[in-house]
C-alpha positions in Angstrom: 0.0 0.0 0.0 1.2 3.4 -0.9 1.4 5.5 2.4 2.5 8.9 3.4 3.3 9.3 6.9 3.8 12.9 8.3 5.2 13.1 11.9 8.9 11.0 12.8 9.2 11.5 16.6 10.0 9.6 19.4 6.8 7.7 18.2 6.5 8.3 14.5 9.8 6.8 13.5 9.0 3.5 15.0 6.0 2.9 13.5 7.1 4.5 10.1 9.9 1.6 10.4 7.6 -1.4 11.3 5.3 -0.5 8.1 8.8 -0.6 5.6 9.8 -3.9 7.1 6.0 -4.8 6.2 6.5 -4.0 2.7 4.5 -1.1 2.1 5.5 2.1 0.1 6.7 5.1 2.8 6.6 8.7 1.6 7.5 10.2 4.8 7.8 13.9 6.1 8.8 15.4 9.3 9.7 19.5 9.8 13.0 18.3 11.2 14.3 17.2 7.7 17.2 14.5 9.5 14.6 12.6 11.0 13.2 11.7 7.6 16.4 11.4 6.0 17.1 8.4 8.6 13.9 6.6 7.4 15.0 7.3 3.6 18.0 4.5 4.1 15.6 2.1 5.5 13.4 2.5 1.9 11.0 5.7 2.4 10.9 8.5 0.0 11.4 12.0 1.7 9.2 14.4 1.0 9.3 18.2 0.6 6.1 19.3 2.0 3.3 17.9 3.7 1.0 18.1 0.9 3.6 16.3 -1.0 3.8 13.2 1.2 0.2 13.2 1.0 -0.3 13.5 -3.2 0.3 9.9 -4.3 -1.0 8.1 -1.0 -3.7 5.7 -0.5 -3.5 6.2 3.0 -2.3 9.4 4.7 -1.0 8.5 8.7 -0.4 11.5 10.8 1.3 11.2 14.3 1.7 14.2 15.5 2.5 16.4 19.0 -0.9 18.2 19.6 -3.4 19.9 17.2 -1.8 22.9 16.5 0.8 20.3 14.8 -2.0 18.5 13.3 -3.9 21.6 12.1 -0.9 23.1 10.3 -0.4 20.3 8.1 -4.2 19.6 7.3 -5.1 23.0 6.3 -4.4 25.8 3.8 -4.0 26.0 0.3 -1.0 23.9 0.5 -2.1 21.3 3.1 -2.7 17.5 3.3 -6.9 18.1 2.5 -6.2 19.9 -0.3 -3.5 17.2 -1.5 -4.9 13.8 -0.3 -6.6 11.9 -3.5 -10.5 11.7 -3.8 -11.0 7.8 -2.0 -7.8 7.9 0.2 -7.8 7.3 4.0 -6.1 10.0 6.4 -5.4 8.0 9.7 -5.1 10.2 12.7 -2.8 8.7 15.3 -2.0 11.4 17.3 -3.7 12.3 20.6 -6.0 15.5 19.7 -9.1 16.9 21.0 -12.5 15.6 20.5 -13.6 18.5 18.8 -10.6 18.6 16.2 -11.1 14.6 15.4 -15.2 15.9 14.3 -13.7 18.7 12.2 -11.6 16.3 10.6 -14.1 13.6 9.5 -16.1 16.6 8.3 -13.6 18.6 6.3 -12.0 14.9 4.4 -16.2 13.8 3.4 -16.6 17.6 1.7 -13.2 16.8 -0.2 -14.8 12.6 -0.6 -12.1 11.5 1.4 -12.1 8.8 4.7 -11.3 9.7 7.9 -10.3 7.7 10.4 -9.2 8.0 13.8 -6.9 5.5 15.5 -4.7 6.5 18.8 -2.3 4.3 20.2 -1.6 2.8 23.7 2.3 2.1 24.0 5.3 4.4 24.8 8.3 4.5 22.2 10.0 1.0 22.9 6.3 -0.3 22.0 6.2 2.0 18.7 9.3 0.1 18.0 8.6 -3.3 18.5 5.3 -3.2 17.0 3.3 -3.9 20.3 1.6 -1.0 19.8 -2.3 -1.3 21.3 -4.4 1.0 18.6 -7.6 2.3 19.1 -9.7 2.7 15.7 -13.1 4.1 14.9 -14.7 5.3 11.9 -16.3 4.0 8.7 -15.6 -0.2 9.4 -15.2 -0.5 5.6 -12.2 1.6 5.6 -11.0 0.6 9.2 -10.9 -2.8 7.3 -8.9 -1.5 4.5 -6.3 -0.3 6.6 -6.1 -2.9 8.9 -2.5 -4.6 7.6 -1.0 -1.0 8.2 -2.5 -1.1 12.3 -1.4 -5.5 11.9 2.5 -4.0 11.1 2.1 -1.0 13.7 0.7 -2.7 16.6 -0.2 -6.0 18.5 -3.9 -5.4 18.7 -6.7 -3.1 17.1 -10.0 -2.0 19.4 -12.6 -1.0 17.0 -14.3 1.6 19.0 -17.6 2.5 16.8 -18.3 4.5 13.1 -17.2 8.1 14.5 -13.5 9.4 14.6 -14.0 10.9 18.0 -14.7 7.9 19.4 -11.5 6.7 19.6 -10.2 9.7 21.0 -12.4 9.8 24.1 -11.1 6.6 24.9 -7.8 7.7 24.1 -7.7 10.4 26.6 -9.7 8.2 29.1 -6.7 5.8 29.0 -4.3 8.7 29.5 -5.8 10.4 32.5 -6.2 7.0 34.2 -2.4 6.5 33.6 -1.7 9.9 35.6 -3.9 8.8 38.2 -1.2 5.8 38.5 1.0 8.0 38.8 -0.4 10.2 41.3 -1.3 6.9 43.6 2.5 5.9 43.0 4.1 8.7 43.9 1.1 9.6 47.1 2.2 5.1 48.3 5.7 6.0 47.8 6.0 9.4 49.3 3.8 7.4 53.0 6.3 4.6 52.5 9.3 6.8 52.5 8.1 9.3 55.1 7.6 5.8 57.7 11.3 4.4 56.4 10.6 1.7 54.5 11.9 1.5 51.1 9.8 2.4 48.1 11.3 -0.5 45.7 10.5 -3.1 48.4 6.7 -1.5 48.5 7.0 -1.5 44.2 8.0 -5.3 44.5 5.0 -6.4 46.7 2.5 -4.9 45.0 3.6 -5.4 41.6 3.9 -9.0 42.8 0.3 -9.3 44.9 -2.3 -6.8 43.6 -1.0 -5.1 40.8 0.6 -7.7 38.4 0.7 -5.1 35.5 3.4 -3.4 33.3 2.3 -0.1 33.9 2.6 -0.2 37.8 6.2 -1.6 37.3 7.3 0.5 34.6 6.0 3.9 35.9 6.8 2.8 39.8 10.3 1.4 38.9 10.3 5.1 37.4 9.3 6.7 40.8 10.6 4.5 43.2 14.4 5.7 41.6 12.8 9.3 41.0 14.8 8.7 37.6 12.3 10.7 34.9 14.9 10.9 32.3 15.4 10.8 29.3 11.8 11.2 28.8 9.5 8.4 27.2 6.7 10.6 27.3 7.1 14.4 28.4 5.8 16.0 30.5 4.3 19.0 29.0 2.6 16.8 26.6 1.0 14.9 29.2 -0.6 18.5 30.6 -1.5 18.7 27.1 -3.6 15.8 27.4 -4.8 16.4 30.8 -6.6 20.1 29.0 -8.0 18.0 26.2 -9.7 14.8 29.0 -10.9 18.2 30.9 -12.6 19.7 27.8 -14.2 16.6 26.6 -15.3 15.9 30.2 -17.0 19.5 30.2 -18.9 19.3 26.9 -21.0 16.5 28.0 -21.0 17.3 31.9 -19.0 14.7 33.5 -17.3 16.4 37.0 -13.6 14.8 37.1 -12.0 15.3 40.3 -9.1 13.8 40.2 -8.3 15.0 36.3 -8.5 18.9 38.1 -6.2 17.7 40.6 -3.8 16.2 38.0 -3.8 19.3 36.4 -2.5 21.6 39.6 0.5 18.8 39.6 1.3 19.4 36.1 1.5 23.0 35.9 3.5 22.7 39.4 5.9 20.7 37.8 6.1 23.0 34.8 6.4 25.8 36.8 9.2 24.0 38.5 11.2 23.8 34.9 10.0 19.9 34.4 8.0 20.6 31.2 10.6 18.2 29.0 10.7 15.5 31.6 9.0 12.0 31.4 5.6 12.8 33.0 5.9 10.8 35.6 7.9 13.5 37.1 4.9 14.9 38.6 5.9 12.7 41.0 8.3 15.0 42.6 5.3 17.1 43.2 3.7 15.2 45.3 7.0 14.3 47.0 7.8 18.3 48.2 4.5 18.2 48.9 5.0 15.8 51.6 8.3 17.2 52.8 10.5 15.4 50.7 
């Protein structure tokens, strides 16, 4: 399949890799030109401008920081809409606003293009190794089209229902139910340490007893050694996604406590000069808080 993929980051360049080694044709883009030019001597062409990687694809995959990023590329009398071919698929991957993913499937059916939105679960050693989990929703038809690219990207696709948005409520429910981990974490760890007992020997019973799961040992293992870089996921674009779970909450009236007091922590530890951090560093919040 013929595929232009706009957006090489820490995330990006995995998956871009994992969809070469599964035979299908890359024209790739990224605003920092280098990271593109790796991907070219694995087999992807580089392209000039967005609207470029986008004129020749069948399916258009954008993974990309927030949707000021996202918005750039799409619109304009050079962007992706006005470049993507009547038929073709754009696949948003990156974690946007509700609101933005309903603009989206409404501007590519004006231009009789598909829209489809598909957010991932995984941080970049997932992207990677292809153990991506990707959330998808939109027409099934075309969910089904595209399903060898999420096969190559990831280890397993939700379908979420026929509207773009969908996927990205449960995208952003998945986030802000990761930073409550992290808040518990770092609240456990901070008692533990306060009554002298060691915070790795707490992470090793419960990780071993009540919470068997990867993302209480990778994000306590994190905490426990208050080691937050380099950064598998920054900060600031956790607070990012923090704004967006608090604006989708308020359009349909759903009071989210702990989301507001998430949000206190993350501007605290931006404040504090942590914005480039992994976001677990909010953590170190909660520790001053407590003295420490």
């Amino acid at each position: 399949m013929k595929v232009g993929f706009i957006g090489l980051g820490n995330m990006g360049s995995g998956m871009a890799r994992n969809l070469i080694k599964a035979g299908h044709t890359l024209m790739v883009y990224n605003r920092t030109r280098d990271r593109a030019e790796a991907l070219h001597a694995a087999g992807a062409k580089v392209a000039e401008t967005p609207a470029e990687a986008a004129s020749h694809a069948d399916v258009l995959i954008t993974m990309l920081a927030d949707d000021r990023a996202v918005e750039a590329v799409i619109a304009g009398a050079e962007g992706v809409l006005q470049a993507l071919p009547q038929g073709a698929v754009h696949i948003g991957m990156s974690t946007i606003s509700v609101t933005l993913s309903r603009r989206l499937a409404g501007a590519h059916q004006e231009k009789k293009q598909y829209y489809l939105a598909a957010p991932v679960f995984g941080r970049p050693d997932a992207a990677a190794a292809a153990k991506l989990f990707i959330i998808a929703a939109g027409p099934r038809q075309q969910i089904e089209r595209c399903q060898s690219l999420f096969d190559a990207m990831g280890q397993k696709t939700f379908i979420v229902g026929d509207e773009g948005s969908m996927a990205n409520v449960v995208k952003l429910a998945g986030n802000f139910l990761l930073t409550t981990v992290i808040e518990g974490l770092a609240e456990a760890f901070a008692l533990a340490r306060k009554s002298k007992v060691d915070p790795n020997q707490v992470l090793e019973i419960l990780t071993a007893s009540l919470f068997p799961v990867p993302v209480y040992k990778t994000y306590g293992a994190m905490i426990a050694a208050e080691k937050f870089e380099p950064a598998g996921f920054k900060l600031r674009l956790g607070a990012k996604d923090n704004r967006l779970v608090l604006a989708a909450a308020e359009e349909v009236a759903v009071p989210m406590q702990m989301a507001s007091l998430v949000r206190d922590h993350f501007l605290a530890a931006i404040a504090q000069g942590m914005s480039d951090a992994d976001w677990a560093a909010m953590a170190r919040i909660v520790y001053q808080s407590a003295g420490l």
